[in-house]
C-alpha positions in Angstrom: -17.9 46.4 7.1 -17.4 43.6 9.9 -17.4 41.0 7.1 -14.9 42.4 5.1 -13.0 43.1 8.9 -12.8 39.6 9.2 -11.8 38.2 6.2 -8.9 40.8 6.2 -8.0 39.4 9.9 -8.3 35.8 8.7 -6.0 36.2 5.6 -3.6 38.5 7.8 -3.5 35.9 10.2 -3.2 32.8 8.3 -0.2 34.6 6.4 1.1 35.9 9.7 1.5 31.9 11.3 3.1 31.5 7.8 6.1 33.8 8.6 6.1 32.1 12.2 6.1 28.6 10.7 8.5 29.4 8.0 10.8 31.5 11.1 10.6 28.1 13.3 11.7 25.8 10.3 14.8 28.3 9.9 15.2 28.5 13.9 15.0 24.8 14.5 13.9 22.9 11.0 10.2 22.0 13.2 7.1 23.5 12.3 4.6 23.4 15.1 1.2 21.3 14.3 -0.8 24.3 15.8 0.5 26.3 12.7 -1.2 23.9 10.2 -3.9 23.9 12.5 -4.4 27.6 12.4 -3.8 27.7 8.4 -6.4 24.6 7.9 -9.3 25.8 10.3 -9.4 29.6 9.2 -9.9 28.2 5.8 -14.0 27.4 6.5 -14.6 30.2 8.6 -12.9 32.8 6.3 -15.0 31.1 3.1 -17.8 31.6 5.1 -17.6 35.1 5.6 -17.2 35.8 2.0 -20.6 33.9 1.0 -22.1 35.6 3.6 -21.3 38.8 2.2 -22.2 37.6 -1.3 -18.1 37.9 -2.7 -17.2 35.5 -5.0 -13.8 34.9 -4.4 -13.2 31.5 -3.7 -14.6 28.4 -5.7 -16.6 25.8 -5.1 -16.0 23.7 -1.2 -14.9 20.8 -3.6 -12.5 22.3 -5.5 -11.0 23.7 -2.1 -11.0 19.9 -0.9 -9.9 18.7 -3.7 -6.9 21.0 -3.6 -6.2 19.6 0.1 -6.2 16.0 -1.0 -4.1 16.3 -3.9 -1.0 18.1 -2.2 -1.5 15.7 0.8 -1.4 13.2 -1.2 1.6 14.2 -3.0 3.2 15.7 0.4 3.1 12.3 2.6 4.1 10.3 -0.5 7.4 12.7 -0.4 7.5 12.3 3.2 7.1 8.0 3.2 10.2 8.7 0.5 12.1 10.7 2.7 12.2 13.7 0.6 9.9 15.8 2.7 8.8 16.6 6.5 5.8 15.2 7.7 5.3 19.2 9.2 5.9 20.5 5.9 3.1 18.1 4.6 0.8 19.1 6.8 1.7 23.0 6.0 1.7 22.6 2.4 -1.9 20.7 2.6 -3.1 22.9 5.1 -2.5 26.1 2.6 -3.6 23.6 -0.7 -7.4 24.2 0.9 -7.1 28.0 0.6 -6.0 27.5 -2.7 -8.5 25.4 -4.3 -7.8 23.1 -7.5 -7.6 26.1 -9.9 -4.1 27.9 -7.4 -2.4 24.5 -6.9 -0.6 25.2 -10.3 1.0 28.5 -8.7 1.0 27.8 -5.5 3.0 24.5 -6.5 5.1 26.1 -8.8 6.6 29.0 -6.8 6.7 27.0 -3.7 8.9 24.8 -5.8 10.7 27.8 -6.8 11.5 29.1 -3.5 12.5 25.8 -2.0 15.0 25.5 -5.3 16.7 28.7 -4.3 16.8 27.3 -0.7 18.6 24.3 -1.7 20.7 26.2 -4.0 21.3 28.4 -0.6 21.9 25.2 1.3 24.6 24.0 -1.5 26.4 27.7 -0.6 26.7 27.2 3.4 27.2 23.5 3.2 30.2 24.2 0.6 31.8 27.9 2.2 30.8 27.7 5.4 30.1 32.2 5.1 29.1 32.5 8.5 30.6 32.7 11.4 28.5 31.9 15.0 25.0 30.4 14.1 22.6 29.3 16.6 22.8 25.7 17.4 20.0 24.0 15.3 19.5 26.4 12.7 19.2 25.3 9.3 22.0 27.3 8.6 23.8 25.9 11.5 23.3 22.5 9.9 23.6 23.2 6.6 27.5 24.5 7.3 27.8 21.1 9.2 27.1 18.8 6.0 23.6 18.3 6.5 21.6 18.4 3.2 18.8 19.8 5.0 16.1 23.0 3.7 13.6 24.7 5.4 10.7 23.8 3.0 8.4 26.0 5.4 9.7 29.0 4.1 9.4 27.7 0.2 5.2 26.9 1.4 4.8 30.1 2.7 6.1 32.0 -0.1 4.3 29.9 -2.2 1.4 31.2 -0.6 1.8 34.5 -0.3 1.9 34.6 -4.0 -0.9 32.6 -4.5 -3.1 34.6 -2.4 -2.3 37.6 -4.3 -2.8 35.5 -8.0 -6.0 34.3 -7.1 -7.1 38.2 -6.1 -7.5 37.3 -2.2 -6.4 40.6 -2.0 -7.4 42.4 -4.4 -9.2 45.8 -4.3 -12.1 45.0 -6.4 -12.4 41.9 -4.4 -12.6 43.9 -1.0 -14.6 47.0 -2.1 -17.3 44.3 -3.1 -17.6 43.3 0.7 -18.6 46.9 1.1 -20.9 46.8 -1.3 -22.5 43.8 0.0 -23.2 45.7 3.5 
């Protein structure tokens, strides 16, 4: 029971910094390093648990590597481009680990998804201007000020919230089988 505890904690939490990175790139267009940090770190501990209690729901440590270096890869080549934050880089890679080689397909593609309908959001305040008062430094504030800006935090974060739920993180059979390890 304190196994399968945990491992709820550590994916509620490492969703949870998600909404706060994602709610800091819309407050300010930052993402604080501590958030990656959080992301990246609980990723060991949280496989850990699981082989512990004998569930087999993540893959090989490789595959989960693997999955890091590709998107970083990808992520800081978009960011020596200009195309994306070096925060957003080190959020998207951070989440790539929990994903393994085997999610990056969804996680990549509805992250790409989310950050379309952002842009496509962006193109909206940037041409109508449909809000009033915004705080200075928003991405909305910017984005009615000409900037071509998007919160790509937000587009990660969905991208892994559907991910986890794909790859059966959270699925019933995959947490009654922590129970039936104990």
């Amino acid at each position: 029971m304190l196994l399968l505890m945990l491992y709820v904690f550590l994916l509620v939490a490492v969703l949870g910094v998600g909404v706060l990175a994602a709610a800091s790139d819309v407050r300010g267009m930052t993402i604080p390093n501590l958030h990656s940090v959080i992301v990246l770190a609980a990723f060991p501990v949280c496989y850990g648990v699981a082989w512990l209690a004998g569930v087999d729901v993540f893959h090989g440590p490789l595959s989960h590597l693997l999955g890091l270096l590709i998107v970083f890869a990808i992520s800081a080549g978009l960011f020596a481009l200009g195309v994306m934050g070096a925060a957003d880089s080190k959020l998207a890679s951070a989440y790539a680990v929990w994903m393994g080689v085997y999610g990056l397909a969804p996680f990549l593609f509805y992250m790409t998804l989310a950050g379309g309908l952002l842009g496509i959001a962006t193109i909206i305040m940037k041409r109508y201007r449909p809000f009033k008062k915004l705080p200075a430094g928003s991405w909305m504030a910017q984005a009615q000020g000409g900037a071509d800006k998007v919160p790509y935090g937000v587009a990660i974060v969905c991208g892994a919230f559907v991910s986890f739920w794909l790859l059966g993180y959270v699925e019933g059979d995959v947490l009654s089988a922590f129970l039936a390890g104990s």
